[in-house]
C-alpha positions in Angstrom: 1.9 7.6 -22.6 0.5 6.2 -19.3 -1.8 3.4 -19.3 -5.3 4.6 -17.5 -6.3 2.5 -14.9 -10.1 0.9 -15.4 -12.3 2.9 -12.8 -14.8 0.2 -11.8 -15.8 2.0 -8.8 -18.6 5.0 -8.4 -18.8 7.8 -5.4 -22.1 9.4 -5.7 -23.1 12.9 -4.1 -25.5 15.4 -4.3 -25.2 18.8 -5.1 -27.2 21.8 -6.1 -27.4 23.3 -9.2 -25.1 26.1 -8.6 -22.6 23.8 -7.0 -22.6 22.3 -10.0 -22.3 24.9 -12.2 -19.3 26.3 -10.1 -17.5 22.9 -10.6 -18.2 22.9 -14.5 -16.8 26.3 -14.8 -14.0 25.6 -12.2 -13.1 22.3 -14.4 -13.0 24.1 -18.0 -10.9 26.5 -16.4 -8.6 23.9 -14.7 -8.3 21.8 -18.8 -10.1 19.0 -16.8 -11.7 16.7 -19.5 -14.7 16.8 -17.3 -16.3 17.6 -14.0 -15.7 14.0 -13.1 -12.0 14.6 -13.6 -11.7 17.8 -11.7 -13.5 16.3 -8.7 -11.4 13.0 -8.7 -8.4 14.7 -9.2 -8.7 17.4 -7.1 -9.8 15.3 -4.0 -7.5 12.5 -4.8 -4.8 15.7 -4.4 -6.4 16.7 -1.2 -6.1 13.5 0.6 -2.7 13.0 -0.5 -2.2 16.4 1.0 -3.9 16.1 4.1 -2.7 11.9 4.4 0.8 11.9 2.6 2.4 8.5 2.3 5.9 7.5 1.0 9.7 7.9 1.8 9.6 11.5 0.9 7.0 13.1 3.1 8.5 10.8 6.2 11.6 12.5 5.5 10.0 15.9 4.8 8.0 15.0 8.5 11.7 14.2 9.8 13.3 17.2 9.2 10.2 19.1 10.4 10.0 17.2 13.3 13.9 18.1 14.0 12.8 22.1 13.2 11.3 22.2 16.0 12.6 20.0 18.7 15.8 22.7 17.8 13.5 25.5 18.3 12.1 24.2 21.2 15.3 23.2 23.1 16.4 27.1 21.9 13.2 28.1 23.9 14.5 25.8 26.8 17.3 27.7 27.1 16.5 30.6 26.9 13.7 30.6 29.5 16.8 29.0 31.8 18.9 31.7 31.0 16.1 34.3 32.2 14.8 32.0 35.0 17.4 29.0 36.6 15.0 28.0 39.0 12.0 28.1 36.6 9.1 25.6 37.2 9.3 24.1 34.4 12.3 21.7 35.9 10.7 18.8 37.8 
Protein backbone atom coordinates (compact mmCIF):
# COMPACT_ATOMS: atom_id res chain seq x y z
CA UNK A 1 0.00 0.00 0.00
CA UNK A 2 1.40 3.42 -0.80
CA UNK A 3 2.31 5.75 1.77
CA UNK A 4 0.12 9.20 1.38
CA UNK A 5 2.04 12.11 1.15
CA UNK A 6 1.01 14.99 4.06
CA UNK A 7 -0.86 17.76 2.00
CA UNK A 8 0.16 20.85 4.02
CA UNK A 9 -0.70 23.13 1.32
CA UNK A 10 -4.45 24.71 0.46
CA UNK A 11 -5.68 26.09 -3.16
CA UNK A 12 -8.83 27.96 -2.49
CA UNK A 13 -11.57 28.88 -5.24
CA UNK A 14 -14.88 29.88 -5.59
CA UNK A 15 -17.62 28.39 -7.09
CA UNK A 16 -21.36 28.50 -7.38
CA UNK A 17 -23.62 26.25 -5.99
CA UNK A 18 -24.35 24.37 -9.02
CA UNK A 19 -20.68 24.08 -9.82
CA UNK A 20 -20.51 22.50 -6.86
CA UNK A 21 -23.13 20.23 -7.02
CA UNK A 22 -21.92 19.09 -10.59
CA UNK A 23 -18.45 18.24 -8.99
CA UNK A 24 -20.10 16.29 -6.07
CA UNK A 25 -22.09 14.30 -8.43
CA UNK A 26 -19.15 14.00 -10.97
CA UNK A 27 -16.81 12.77 -7.93
CA UNK A 28 -19.38 9.99 -6.53
CA UNK A 29 -19.56 8.84 -9.91
CA UNK A 30 -15.75 8.87 -10.50
CA UNK A 31 -15.30 6.55 -6.62
CA UNK A 32 -13.43 9.82 -5.58
CA UNK A 33 -13.41 9.72 -1.69
CA UNK A 34 -14.43 13.34 -1.95
CA UNK A 35 -14.80 16.45 -3.99
CA UNK A 36 -11.35 17.46 -2.82
CA UNK A 37 -10.04 14.29 -4.34
CA UNK A 38 -11.66 14.54 -7.73
CA UNK A 39 -10.50 18.13 -8.13
CA UNK A 40 -6.83 17.35 -7.13
CA UNK A 41 -6.65 14.48 -8.99
CA UNK A 42 -8.20 15.43 -11.92
CA UNK A 43 -6.25 18.73 -12.35
CA UNK A 44 -3.04 17.16 -11.11
CA UNK A 45 -3.98 14.70 -14.45
CA UNK A 46 -4.53 17.67 -16.58
CA UNK A 47 -1.33 19.38 -16.00
CA UNK A 48 0.61 16.33 -16.42
CA UNK A 49 -1.29 16.09 -19.64
CA UNK A 50 -0.96 19.43 -20.96
CA UNK A 51 3.05 19.72 -19.17
CA UNK A 52 4.29 16.07 -19.40
CA UNK A 53 7.66 15.51 -17.90
CA UNK A 54 9.95 12.35 -17.91
CA UNK A 55 11.95 10.03 -20.25
CA UNK A 56 8.86 8.63 -21.69
CA UNK A 57 6.89 11.59 -23.03
CA UNK A 58 10.52 13.00 -24.47
CA UNK A 59 10.66 9.88 -26.29
CA UNK A 60 6.92 9.85 -27.12
CA UNK A 61 7.77 13.94 -28.34
CA UNK A 62 10.81 12.16 -30.31
CA UNK A 63 9.13 9.96 -32.33
CA UNK A 64 6.40 12.53 -32.94
CA UNK A 65 8.70 14.98 -33.84
CA UNK A 66 10.31 12.41 -36.49
CA UNK A 67 6.39 11.78 -37.78
CA UNK A 68 6.40 14.66 -39.15
CA UNK A 69 9.70 15.93 -40.28
CA UNK A 70 9.02 12.38 -42.61
CA UNK A 71 5.73 13.76 -43.62
CA UNK A 72 7.01 16.95 -44.25
CA UNK A 73 10.07 16.12 -46.37
CA UNK A 74 7.31 13.56 -48.25
CA UNK A 75 5.40 16.93 -48.87
CA UNK A 76 8.88 18.49 -50.07
CA UNK A 77 9.07 16.11 -52.55
CA UNK A 78 6.25 15.96 -53.83
CA UNK A 79 5.62 19.66 -54.35
CA UNK A 80 9.29 19.25 -56.31
CA UNK A 81 8.04 16.59 -58.31
CA UNK A 82 4.97 18.79 -59.46
CA UNK A 83 6.92 22.10 -59.51
CA UNK A 84 11.17 21.95 -59.94
CA UNK A 85 11.43 25.42 -59.99
CA UNK A 86 8.99 26.03 -57.17
CA UNK A 87 9.53 29.13 -54.86
CA UNK A 88 9.89 27.52 -52.17
CA UNK A 89 13.86 26.89 -53.02
CA UNK A 90 15.84 29.89 -51.96
Amino acid sequence: MAVAQRRDRAVVFRVTQEEYETLCLVAAKSGARNVSDFVRSTLLAAIGALHPVGPESLTEMSRTLASIKDVVGRVAEKIEQISPENPLKR
